[in-house]
GUFIFI-201495 format. One record per residue: residue number from 1; residue in three letters; chain; x, y, z of N, C-alpha, C in turn. Coordinates in Angstrom, 1 decimal, padded with zeros to 4 digits. Each point is the difference from the previous one (the first is absolute). Example, Ala and Ser with C-alpha at 12.3 -4.5 7.8 and 13.67 -1.06 7.14 Angstrom:
REM residues 2
(rec 1 "ALA" "A" (013.2 -005.7 007.8) (-000.9 001.2 000.0) (000.9 001.2 000.0));
(rec 2 "SER" "A" (-000.4 001.1 -000.7) (000.9 001.1 000.0) (-000.8 001.1 000.8));
END
This chain:
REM residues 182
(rec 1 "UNK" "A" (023.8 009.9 086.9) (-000.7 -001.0 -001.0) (000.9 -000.3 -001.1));
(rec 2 "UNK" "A" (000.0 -001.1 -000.9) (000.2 -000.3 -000.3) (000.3 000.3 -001.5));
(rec 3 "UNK" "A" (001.0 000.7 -001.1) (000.3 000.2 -001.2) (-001.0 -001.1 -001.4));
(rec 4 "UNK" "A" (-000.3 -000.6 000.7) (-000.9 -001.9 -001.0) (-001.0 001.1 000.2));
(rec 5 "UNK" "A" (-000.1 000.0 -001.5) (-001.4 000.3 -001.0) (-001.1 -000.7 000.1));
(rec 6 "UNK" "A" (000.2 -001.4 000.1) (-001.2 -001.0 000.3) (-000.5 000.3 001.2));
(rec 7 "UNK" "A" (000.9 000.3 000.9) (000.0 -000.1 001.7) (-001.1 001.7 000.0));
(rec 8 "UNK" "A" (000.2 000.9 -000.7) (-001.2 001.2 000.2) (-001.2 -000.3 -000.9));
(rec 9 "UNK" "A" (-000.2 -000.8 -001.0) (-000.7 -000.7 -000.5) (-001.0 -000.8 001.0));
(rec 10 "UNK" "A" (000.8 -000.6 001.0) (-000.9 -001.1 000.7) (-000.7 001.1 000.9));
(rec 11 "UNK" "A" (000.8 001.2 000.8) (-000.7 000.7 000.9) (-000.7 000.7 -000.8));
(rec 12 "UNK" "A" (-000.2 000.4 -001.0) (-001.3 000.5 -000.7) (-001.3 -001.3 -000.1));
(rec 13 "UNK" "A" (000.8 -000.9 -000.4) (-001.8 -000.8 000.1) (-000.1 -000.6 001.7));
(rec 14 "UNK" "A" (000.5 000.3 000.4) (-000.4 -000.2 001.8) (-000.6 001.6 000.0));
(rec 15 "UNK" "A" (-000.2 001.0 -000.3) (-000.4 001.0 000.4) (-001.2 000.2 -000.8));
(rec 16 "UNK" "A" (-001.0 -000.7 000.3) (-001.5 000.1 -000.5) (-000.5 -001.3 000.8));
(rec 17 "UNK" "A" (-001.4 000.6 000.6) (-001.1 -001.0 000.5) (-000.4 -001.1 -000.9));
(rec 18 "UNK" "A" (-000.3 -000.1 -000.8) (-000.5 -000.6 -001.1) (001.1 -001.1 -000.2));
(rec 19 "UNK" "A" (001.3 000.5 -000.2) (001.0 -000.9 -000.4) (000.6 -000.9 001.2));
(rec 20 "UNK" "A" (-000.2 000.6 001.5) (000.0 -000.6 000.9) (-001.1 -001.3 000.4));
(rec 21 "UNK" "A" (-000.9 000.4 -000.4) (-001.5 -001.1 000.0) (000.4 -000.8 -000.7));
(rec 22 "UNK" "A" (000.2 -000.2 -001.5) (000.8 -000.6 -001.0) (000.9 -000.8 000.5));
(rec 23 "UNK" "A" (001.1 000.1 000.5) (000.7 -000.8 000.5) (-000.2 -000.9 001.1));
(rec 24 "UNK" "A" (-000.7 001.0 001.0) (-000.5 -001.1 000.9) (-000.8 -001.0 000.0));
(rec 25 "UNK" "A" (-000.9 000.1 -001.1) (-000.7 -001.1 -001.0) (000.7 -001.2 000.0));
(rec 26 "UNK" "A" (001.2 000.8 -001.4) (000.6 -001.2 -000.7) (001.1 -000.5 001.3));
(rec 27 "UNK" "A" (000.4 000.7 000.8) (000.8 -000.9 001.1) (-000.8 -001.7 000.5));
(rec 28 "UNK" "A" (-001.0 000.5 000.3) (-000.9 -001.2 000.3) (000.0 -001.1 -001.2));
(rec 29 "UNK" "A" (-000.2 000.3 -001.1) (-000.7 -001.2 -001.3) (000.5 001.2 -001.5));
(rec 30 "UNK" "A" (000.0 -000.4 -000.6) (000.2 000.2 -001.6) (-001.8 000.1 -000.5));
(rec 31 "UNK" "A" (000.0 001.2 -001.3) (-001.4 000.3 000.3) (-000.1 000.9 -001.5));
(rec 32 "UNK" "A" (-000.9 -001.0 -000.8) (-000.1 001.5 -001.2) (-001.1 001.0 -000.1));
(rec 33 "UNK" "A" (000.4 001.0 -001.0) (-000.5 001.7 000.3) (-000.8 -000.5 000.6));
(rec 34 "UNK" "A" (-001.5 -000.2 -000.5) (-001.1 000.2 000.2) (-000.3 000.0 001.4));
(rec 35 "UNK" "A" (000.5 -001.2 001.3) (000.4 -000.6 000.3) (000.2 001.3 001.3));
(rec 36 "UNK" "A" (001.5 000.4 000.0) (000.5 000.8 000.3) (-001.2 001.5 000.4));
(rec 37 "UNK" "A" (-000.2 000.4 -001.1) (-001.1 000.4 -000.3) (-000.8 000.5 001.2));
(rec 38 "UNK" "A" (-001.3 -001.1 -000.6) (-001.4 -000.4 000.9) (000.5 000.0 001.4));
(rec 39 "UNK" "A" (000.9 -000.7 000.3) (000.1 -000.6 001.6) (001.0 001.9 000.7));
(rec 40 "UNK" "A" (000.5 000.3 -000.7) (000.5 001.5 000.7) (-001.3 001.3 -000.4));
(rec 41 "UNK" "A" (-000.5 -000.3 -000.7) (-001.0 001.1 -000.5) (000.6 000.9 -000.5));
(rec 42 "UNK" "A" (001.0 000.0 -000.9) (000.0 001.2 -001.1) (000.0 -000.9 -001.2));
(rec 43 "UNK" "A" (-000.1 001.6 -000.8) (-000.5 -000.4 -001.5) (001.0 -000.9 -000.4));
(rec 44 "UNK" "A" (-000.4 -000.9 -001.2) (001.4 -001.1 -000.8) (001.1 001.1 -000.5));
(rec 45 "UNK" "A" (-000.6 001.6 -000.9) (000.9 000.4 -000.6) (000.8 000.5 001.0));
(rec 46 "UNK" "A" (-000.4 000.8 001.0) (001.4 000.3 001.2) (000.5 -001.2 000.6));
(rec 47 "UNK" "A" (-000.3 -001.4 -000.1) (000.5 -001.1 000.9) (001.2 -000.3 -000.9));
(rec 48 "UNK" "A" (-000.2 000.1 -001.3) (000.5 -000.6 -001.1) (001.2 001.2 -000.4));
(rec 49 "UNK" "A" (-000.1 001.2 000.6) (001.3 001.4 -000.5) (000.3 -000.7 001.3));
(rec 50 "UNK" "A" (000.1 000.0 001.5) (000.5 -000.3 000.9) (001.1 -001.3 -000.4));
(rec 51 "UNK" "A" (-000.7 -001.1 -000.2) (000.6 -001.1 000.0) (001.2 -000.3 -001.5));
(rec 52 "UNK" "A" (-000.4 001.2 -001.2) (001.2 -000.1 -000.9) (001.4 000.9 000.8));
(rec 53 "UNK" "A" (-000.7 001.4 000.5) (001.2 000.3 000.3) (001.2 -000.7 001.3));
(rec 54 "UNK" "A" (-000.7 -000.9 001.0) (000.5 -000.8 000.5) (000.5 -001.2 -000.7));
(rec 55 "UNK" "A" (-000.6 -000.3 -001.1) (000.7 -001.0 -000.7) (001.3 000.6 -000.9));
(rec 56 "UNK" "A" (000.0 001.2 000.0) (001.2 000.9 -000.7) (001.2 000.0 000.8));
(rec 57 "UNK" "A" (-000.5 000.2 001.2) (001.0 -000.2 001.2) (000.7 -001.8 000.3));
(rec 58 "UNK" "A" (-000.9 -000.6 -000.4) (000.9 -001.2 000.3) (-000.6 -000.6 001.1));
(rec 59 "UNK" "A" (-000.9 000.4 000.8) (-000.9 -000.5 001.0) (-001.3 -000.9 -000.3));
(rec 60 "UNK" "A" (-000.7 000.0 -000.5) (-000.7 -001.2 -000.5) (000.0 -000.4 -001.5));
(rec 61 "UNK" "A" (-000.3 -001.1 -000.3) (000.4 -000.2 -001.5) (-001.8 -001.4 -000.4));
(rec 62 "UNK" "A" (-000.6 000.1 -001.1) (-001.1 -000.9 -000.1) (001.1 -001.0 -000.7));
(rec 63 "UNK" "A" (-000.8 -001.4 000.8) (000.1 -001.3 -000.3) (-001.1 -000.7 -000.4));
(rec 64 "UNK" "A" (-000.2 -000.1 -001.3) (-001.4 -000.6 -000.8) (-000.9 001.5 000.3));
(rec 65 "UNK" "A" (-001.3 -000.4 000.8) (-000.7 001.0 -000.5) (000.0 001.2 001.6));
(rec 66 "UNK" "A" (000.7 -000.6 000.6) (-000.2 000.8 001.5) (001.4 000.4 000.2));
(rec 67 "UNK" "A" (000.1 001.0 001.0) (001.5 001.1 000.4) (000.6 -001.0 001.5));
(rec 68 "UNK" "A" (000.7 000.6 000.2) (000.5 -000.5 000.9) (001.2 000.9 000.2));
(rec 69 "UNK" "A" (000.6 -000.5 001.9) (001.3 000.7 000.3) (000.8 -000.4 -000.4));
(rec 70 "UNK" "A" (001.3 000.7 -000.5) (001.6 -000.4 -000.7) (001.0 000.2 001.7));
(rec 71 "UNK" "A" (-000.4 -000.8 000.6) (000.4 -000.5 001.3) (002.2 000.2 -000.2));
(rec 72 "UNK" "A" (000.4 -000.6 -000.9) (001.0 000.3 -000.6) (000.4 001.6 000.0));
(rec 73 "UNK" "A" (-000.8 000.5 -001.1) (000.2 001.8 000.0) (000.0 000.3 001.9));
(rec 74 "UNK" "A" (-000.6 -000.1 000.0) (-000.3 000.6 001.7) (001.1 -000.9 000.8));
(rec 75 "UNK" "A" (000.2 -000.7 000.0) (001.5 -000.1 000.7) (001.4 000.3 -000.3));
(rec 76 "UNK" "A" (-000.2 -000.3 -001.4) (001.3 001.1 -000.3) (-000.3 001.4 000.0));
(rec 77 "UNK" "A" (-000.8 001.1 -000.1) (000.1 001.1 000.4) (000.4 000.4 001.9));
(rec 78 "UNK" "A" (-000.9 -000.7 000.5) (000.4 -000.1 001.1) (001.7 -000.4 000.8));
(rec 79 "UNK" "A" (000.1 -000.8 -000.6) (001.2 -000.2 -000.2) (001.6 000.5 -000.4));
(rec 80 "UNK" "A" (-000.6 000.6 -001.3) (000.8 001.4 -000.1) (000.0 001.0 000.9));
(rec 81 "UNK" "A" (-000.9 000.7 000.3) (-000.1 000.9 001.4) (000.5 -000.2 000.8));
(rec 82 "UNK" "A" (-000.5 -001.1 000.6) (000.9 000.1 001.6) (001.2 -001.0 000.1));
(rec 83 "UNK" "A" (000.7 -000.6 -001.1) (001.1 -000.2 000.2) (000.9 001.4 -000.6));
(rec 84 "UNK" "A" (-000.3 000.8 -000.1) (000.9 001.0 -000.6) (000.7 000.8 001.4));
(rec 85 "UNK" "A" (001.1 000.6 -000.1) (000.5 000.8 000.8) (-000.8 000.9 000.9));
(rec 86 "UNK" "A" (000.0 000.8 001.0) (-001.1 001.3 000.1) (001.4 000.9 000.6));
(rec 87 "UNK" "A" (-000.5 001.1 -000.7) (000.8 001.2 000.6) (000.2 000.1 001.5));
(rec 88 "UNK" "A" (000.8 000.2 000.4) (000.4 000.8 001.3) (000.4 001.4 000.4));
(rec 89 "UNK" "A" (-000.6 000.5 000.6) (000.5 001.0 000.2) (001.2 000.1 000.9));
(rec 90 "UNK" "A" (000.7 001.2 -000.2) (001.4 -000.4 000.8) (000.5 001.2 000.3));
(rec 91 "UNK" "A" (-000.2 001.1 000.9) (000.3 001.3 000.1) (001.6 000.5 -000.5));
(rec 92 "UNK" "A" (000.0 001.4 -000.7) (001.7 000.2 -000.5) (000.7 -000.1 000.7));
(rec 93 "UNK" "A" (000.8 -000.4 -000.7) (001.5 -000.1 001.3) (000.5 001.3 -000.3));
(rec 94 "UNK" "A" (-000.1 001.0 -000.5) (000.3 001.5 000.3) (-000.7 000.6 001.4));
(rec 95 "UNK" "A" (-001.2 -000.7 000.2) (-001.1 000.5 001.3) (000.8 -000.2 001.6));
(rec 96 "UNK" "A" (-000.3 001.4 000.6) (000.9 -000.6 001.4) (-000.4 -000.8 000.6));
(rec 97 "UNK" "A" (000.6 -000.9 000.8) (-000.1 -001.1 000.5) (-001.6 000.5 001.1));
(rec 98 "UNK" "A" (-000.8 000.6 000.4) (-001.2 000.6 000.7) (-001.0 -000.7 -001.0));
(rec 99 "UNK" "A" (000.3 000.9 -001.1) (-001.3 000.2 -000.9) (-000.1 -001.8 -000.7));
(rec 100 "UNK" "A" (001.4 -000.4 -000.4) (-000.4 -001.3 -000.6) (-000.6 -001.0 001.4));
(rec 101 "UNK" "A" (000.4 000.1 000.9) (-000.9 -000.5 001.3) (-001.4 000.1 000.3));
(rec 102 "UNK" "A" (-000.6 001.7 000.2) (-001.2 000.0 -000.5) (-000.9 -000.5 -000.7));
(rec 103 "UNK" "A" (000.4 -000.1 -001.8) (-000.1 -000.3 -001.1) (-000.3 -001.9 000.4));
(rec 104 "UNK" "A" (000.9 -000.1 -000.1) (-000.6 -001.7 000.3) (-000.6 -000.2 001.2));
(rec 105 "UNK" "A" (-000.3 000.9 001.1) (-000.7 -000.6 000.9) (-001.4 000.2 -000.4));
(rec 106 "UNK" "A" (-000.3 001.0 -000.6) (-001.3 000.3 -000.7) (-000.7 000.1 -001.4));
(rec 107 "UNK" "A" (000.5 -001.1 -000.8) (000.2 -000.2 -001.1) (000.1 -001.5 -000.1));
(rec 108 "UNK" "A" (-001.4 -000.5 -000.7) (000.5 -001.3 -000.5) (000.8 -000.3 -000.9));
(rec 109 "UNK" "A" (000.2 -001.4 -000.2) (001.4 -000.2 -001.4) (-000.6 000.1 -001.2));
(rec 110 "UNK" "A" (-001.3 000.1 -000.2) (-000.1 000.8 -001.1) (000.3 002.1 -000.5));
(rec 111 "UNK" "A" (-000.2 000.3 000.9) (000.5 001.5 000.3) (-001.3 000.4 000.3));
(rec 112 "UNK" "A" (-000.9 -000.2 000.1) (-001.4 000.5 000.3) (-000.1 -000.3 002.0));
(rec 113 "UNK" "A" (-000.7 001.5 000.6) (000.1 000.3 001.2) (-000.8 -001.1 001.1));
(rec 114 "UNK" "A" (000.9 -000.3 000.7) (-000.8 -001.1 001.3) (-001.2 000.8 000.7));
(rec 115 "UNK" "A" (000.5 001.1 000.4) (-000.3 001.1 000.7) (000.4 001.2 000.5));
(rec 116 "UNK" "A" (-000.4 000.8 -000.1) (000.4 001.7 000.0) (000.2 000.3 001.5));
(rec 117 "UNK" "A" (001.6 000.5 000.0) (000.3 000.2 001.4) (-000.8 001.2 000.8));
(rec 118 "UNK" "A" (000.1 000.3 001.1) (-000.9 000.9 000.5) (001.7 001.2 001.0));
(rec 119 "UNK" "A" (000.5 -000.5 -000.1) (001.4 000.6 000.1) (000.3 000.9 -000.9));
(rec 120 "UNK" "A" (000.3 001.4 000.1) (000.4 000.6 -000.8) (001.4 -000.4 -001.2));
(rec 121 "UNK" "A" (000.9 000.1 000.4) (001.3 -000.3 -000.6) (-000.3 -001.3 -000.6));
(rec 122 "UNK" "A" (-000.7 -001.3 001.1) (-000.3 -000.8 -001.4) (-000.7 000.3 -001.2));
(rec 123 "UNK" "A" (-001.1 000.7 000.1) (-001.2 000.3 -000.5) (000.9 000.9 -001.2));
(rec 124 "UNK" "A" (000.8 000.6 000.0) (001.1 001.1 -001.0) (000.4 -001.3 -000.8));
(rec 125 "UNK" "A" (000.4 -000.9 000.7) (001.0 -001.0 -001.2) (-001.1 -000.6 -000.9));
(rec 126 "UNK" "A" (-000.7 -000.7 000.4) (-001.0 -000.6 -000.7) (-001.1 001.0 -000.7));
(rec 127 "UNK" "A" (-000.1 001.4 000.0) (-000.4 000.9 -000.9) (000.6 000.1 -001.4));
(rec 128 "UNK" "A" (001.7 000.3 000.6) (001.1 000.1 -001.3) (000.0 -001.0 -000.5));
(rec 129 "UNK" "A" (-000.2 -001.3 000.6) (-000.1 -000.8 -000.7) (-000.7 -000.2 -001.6));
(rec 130 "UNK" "A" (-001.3 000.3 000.6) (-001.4 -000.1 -000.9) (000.5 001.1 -000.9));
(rec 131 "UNK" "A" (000.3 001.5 000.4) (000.4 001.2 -000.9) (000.8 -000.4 -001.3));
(rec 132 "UNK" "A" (000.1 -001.2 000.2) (001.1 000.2 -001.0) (-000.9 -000.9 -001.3));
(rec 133 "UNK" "A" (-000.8 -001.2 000.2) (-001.1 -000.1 -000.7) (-000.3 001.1 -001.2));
(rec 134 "UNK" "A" (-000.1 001.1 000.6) (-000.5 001.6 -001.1) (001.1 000.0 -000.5));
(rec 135 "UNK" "A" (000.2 000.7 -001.6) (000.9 000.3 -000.6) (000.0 001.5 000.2));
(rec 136 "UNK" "A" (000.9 000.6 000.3) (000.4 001.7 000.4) (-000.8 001.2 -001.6));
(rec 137 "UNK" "A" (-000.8 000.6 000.1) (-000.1 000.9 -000.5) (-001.1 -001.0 -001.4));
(rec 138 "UNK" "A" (-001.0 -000.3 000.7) (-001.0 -000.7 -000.8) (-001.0 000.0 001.1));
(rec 139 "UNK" "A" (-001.1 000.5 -000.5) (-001.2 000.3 000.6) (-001.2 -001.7 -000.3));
(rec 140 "UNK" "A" (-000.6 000.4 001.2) (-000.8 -001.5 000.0) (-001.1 000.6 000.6));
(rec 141 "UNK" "A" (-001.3 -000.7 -000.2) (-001.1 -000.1 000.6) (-000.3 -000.4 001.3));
(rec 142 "UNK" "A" (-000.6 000.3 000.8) (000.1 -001.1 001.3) (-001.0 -001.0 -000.3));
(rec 143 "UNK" "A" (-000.6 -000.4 -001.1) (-000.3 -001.6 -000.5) (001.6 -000.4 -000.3));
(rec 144 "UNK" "A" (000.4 000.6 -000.8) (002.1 -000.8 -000.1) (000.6 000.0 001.2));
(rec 145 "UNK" "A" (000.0 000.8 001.6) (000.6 000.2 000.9) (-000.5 -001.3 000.4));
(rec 146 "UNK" "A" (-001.2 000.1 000.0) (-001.0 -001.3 000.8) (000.5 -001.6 -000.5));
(rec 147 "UNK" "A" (000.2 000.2 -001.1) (000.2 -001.3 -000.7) (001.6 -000.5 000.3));
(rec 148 "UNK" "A" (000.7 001.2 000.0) (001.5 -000.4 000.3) (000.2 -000.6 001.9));
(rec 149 "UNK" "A" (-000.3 001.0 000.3) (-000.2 -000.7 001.7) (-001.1 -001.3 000.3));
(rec 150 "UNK" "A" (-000.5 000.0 -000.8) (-000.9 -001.6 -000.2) (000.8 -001.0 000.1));
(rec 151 "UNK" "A" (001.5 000.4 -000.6) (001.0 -001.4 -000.3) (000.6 -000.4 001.2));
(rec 152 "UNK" "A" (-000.3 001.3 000.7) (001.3 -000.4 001.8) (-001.1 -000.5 000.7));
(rec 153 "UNK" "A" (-001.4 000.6 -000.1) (-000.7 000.6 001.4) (-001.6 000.1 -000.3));
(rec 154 "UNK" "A" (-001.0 -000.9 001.0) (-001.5 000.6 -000.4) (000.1 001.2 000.5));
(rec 155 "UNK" "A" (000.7 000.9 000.9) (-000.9 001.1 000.6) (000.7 001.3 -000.8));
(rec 156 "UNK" "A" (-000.5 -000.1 -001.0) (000.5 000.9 -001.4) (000.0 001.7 000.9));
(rec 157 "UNK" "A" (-001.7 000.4 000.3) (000.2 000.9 000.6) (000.9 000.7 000.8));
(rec 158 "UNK" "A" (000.2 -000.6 001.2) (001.2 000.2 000.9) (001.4 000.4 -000.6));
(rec 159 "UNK" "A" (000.2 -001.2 -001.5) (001.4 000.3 000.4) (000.2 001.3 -001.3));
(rec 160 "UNK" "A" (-000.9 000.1 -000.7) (-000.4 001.0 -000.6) (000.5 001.3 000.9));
(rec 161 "UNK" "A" (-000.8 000.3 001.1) (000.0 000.9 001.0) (001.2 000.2 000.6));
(rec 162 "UNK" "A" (000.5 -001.3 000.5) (001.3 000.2 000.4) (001.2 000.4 -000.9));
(rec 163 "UNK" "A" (-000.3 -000.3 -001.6) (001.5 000.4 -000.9) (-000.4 001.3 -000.1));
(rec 164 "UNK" "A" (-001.4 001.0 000.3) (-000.1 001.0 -000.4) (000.7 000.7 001.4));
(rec 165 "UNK" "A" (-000.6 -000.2 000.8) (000.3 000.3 001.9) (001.9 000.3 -000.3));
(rec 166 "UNK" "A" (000.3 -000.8 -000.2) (001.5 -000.7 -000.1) (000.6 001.2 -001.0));
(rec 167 "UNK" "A" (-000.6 000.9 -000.8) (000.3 000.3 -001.1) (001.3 000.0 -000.9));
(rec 168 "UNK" "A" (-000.4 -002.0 -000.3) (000.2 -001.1 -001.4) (-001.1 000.4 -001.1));
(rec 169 "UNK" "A" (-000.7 000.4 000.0) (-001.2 -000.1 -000.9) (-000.6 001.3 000.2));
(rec 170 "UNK" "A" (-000.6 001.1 -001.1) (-000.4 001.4 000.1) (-001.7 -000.5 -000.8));
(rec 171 "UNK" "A" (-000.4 000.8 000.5) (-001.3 -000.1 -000.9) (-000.9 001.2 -000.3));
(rec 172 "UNK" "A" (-000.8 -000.2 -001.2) (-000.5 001.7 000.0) (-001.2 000.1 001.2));
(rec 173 "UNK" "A" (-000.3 001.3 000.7) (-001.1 -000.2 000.9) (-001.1 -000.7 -000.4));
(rec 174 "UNK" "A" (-000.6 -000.1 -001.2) (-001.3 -000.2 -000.1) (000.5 -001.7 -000.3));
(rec 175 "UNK" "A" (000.8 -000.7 000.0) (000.6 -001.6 -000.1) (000.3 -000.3 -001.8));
(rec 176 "UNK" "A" (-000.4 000.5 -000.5) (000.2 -000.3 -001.3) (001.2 -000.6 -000.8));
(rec 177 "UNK" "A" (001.5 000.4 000.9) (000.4 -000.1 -000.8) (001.5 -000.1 001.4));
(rec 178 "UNK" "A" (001.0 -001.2 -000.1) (001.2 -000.4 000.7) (000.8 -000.1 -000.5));
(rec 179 "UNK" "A" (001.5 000.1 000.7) (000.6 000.3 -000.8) (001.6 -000.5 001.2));
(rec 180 "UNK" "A" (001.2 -000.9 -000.5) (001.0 000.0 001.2) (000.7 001.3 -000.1));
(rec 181 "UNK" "A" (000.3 000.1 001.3) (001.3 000.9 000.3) (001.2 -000.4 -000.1));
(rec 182 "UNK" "A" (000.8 000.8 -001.0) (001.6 -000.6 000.0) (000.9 000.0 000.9));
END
């Protein structure tokens, strides 16, 4: 994602019902509070906190007495986004020529996992891979274990299992508490 302050600004007012209704309103026609309002069924005062902080963002702005979309804002944020660079991933060139093979065969270009080999030796490289995610000698919750393998992988569990299986990852018996191996 993107470093633009506006740009997490706009995903915060996309991340509510209310502000999504809102919009899809004013996409159609330009429309004041009251307006807004009546026709979505919430109160004016939450239509009216919704539609300032969207207007803080740069997304709709009132013209005389009704709001409307800033069609403009919304293309240039969009615009910023996805004309920008995106990471690639690009395995080390210290890695032996196997493992960087592996590594891109099961690994999109963003570095997050296509799919989890069922091969052992592959299944090793793309563990170490992930292992390294953890910082050595810092203990994590498996809500933080969960959230970090979230970035490669939905099947959190598994690979959970497998860095422990693998033992990349130690954990106390009762789960509380993970930790990498150096």
């Amino acid at each position: 994602m993107s470093d633009d302050p506006r740009l997490l600004d706009f995903v915060k007012a996309m991340s509510d019902v209310d502000r999504l209704r809102i919009i899809g309103l004013l996409a159609q026609r330009a429309a004041p509070l009251a307006e807004i309002a009546a026709e979505l069924g919430i109160h004016p005062k939450d239509a009216f906190g919704h539609i300032s902080f969207m207007g803080q963002v740069g997304i709709i702005r009132k013209e005389n007495e009704s709001y409307e979309l800033d069609e403009n804002m919304l293309e240039t944020l969009s615009k910023t986004q996805f004309a920008r660079e995106r990471e690639t991933y690009v395995p080390a060139p210290d890695l032996d020529r196997r493992s960087r093979k592996v590594l891109a065969s099961y690994l999109n270009s963003d570095g997050t996992v296509k799919q989890i080999p069922s091969q052992p030796a592959k299944l090793k490289i793309i563990l170490q891979y992930l292992a390294e995610a953890f910082e050595p000698s810092v203990n994590y919750t498996e809500k933080e274990v969960n959230t970090i393998l979230r970035r490669f992988h939905v099947d959190v569990s598994s690979l959970r299992r497998y860095l422990i299986d693998a033992e990349l990852l130690k954990r106390e018996s009762d789960g509380s508490r993970y930790w990498r191996i150096v």
